[in-house]
N, C-alpha and C positions, 0 to 999 in steps of 0.2 A: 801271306797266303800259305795255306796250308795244301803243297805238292797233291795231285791226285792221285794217289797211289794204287792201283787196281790189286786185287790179290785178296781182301779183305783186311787189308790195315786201317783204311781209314774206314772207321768203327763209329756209331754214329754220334758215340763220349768222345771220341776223338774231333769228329768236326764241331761237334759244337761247345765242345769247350774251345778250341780256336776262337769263332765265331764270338763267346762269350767274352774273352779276351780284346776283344776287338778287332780281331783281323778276319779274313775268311776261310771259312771251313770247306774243303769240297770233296768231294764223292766220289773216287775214281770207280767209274762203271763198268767198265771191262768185265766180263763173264758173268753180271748180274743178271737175274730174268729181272722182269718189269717190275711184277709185282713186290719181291726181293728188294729191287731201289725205290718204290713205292714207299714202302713200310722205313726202310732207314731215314730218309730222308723228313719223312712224319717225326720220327722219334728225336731226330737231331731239333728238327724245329719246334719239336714242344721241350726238348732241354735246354735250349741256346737261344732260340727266336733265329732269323732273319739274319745277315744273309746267310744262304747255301747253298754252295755249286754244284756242280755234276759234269763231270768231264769224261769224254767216249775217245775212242782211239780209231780213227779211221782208216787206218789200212785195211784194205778187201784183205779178204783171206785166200791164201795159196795151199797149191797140193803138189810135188815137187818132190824129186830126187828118189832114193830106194827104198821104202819101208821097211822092206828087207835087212837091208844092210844095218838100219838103223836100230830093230828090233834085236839084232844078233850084239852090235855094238853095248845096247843099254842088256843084255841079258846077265853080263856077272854083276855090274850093281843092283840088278833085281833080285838077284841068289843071295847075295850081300843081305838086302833089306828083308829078306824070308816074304819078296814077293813073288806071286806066279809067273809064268814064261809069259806070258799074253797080257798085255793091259786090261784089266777090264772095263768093260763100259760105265762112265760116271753114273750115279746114283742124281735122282733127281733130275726137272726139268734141265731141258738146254738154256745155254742164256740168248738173250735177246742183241737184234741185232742194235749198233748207232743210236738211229731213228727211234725206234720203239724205246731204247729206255731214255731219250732225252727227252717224248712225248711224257713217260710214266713222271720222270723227276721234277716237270714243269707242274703235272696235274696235281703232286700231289706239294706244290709250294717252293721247288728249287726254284732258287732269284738269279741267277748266274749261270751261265750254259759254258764250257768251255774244251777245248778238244784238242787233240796232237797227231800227227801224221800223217798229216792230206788235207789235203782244202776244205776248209771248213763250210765253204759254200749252201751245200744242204741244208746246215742245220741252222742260216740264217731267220730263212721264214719261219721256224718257230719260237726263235730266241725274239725275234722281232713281235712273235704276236702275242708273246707273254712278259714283253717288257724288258727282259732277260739280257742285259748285257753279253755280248759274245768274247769269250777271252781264246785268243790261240795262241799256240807254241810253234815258235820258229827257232831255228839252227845258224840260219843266218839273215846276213841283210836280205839277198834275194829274196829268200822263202818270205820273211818279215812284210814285202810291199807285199808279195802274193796273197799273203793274207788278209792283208787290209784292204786291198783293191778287192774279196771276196767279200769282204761284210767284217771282216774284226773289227771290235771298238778296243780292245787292248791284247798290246803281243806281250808273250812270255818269252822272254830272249836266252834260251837255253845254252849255258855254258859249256864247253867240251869237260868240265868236272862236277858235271849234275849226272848224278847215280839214275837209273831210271832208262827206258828207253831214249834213242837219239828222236829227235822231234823232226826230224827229216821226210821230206813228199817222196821222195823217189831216193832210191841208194842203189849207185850203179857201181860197177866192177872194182873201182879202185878207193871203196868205201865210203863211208858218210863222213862229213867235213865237222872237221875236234878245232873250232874256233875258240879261245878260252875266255871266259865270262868278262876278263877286264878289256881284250881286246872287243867283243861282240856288244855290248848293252850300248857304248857311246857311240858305236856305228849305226844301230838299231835306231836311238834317240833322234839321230841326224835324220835318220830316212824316213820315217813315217813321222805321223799326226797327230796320233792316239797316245795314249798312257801306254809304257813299255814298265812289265816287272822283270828283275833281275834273277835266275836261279841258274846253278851249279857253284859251288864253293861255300854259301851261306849259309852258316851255323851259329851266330853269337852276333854281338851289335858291331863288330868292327865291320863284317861284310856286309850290314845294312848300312852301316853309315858310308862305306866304300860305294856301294849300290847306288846312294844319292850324289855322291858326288861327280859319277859315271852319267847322271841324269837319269836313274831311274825312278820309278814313281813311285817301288814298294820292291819287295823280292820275296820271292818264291821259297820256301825251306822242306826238303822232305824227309830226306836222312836224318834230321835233327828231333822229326815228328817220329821216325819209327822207334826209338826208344822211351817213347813221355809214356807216360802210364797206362793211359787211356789208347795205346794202340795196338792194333791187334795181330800184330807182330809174335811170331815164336819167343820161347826163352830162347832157346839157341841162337835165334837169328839177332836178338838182341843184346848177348852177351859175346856174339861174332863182333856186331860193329864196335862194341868198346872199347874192343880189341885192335882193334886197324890201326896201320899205319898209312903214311900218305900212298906208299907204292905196292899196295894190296888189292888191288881193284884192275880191270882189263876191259875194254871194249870190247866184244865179240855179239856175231849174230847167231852163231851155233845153240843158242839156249831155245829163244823163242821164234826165229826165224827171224827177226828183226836185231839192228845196234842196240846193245844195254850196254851200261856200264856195270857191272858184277863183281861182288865179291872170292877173291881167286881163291879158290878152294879144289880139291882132286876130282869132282865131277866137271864146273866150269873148266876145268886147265885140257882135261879130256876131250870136251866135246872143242874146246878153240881148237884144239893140237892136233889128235887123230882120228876124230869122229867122219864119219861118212860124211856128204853134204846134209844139210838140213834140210828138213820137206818142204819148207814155206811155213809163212806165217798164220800163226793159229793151230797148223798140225803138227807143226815142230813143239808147240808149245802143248799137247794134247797127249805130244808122247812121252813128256817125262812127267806129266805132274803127278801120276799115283807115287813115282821115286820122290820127286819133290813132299809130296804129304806125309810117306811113309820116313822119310828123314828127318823131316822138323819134329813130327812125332815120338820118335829113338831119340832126336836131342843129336842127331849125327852132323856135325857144322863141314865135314867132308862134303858129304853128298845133297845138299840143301843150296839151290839154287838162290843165292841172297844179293838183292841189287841194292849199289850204294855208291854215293858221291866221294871224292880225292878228298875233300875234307871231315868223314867221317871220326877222325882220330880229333876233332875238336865241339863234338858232340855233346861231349862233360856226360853226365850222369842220366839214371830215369826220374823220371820227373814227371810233373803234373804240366798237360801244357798249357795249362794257363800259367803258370810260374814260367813256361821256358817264352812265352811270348814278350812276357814283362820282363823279364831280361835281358832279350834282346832289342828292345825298345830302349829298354831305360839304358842298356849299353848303348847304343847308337849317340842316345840323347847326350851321354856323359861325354864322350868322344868327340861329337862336333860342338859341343861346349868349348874342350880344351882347345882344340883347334880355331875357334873363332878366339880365345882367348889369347894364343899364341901370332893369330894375326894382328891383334889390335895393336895400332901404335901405342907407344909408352906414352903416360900424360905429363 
């Protein structure tokens, strides 16, 4: 599966070459308007066919802490990027909420609905009236039944070394819970009913073939997507992750108001360390992104807010991904080859 990455990475060459590949393509929708995910998800399915996800982030949105403070905080990296003191107001339609683009993505042929950070509840009865399998991301066991007992037919059992927001319903004072991928999928497996896929860590066939023998039914890859060719990924931010090592990456909420796992670079290291609190989610993330656009833009890997997984440093090259899919498959396949080989008694 291909991670749904919001941002505009997953590009609509992106999922469906997935999808082409064999595996699934999906649509991270986060800040898309409707008709925006409308249109991509046409284009995906007249380059690839069938299937194609569309995954929404349901945390409500927050308003919190000083704006102030916060304004004053981001003002020397806006002098930096030869921006003005004030953000300006984005250009173009607002996006749409959840609801509205999981209705637009079904209309216009998404086969797969799937979602992260709160009950996916909602968005049963539509995934239900257009056939739509529902896929949800859970953190842990608990969260994992919570999700099934709402309506999921399959959990994504999110590793504490998956790059990307934490898939967490609630994150209280003493942070969201960094269970790691080999301890969490075989707990997951044991708890629920459904098909569980495997993500944080997986990049190549050894962590799919680790994945299955965990009991997972497939895994999840999305750090390993933002580099293939067809993604719409910065040069910067793609020539950051090549670069990584295992111990380059930070959990913090200070970016978007939410846990991500980010690339530590001197804006992320700022906003963990002395930044003011963050507004909440959606307006924390509202107040850096003219910085964030104006960075990738410059090519500046400082100040470019880049989220990514602990194993990004086994990413290998850019690629096409329909080559990196069949790679990791056919790595898998070679691996549990040897291994059933290495089992079998001598004749």
């Amino acid at each position: 599966m291909l991670a749904p990455m919001a941002g505009g990475f997953t590009t609509p060459e992106l999922v469906a070459a997935v999808t082409r590949a064999g595996g699934l393509g999906t649509f991270g929708a986060m800040g898309m308007t409707a008709d925006g995910l409308r249109a991509d998800v046409a284009q995906a399915l007249e380059l690839g066919g069938p299937p194609v996800g569309i995954n929404v982030l349901l945390a409500p949105p927050e308003s919190r802490g000083d704006a102030g403070a916060m304004r004053a905080f981001f003002a020397p990296f806006r002098q930096e990027l030869g921006l003005p003191p004030e953000p300006e107001a984005p250009a173009g339609p607002p996006p749409d909420p959840p609801l509205a683009l999981v209705e637009a993505g079904l209309e216009a042929g998404a086969t797969v609905v799937s979602s992260a950070l709160g009950d996916p509840s909602p968005l049963v009865p539509l995934a239900r009236e257009a056939g739509a399998p529902l896929v949800s991301m859970a953190a842990t066991v608990e969260e994992a039944r919570a999700h099934v007992a709402a309506g999921a037919e399959v959990i994504v059992a999110q590793g504490a070394e998956a790059g990307g927001h934490r898939a967490t319903f609630d994150v209280g004072p003493e942070g969201p819970p960094l269970v790691g991928t080999f301890a969490l999928v075989p707990q997951v497996v044991d708890a629920v009913d459904v098909p569980v896929v495997a993500a944080g860590g997986v990049t190549d066939g050894r962590g799919l073939a680790a994945a299955l023998a965990l009991g997972a039914a497939g895994v999840s890859l999305g750090t390993r997507f933002l580099v293939a060719e067809e993604s719409g990924a910065a040069p910067v931010y793609r020539e950051r992750l090549l670069a990584l090592r295992d111990t380059d990456t930070v959990v913090t909420d200070a970016v978007t108001g939410r846990p991500a796992r980010w690339v530590r670079n001197r804006l992320v290291d700022a906003l963990a360390g002395e930044s003011p609190p963050h507004l909440g989610w959606g307006t924390q993330r509202a107040a850096v992104m003219d910085i964030w656009a104006a960075a990738a833009k410059a090519g500046d890997a400082e100040l470019v807010p880049m989220l990514a997984g602990q194993a990004a440093a086994l990413a290998g090259d850019v690629r096409p991904a329909e080559e990196i899919v069949a790679d990791v498959v056919e790595g898998a396949e070679r691996i549990l080859a040897e291994l059933a080989t290495r089992a079998s008694p001598p004749s």
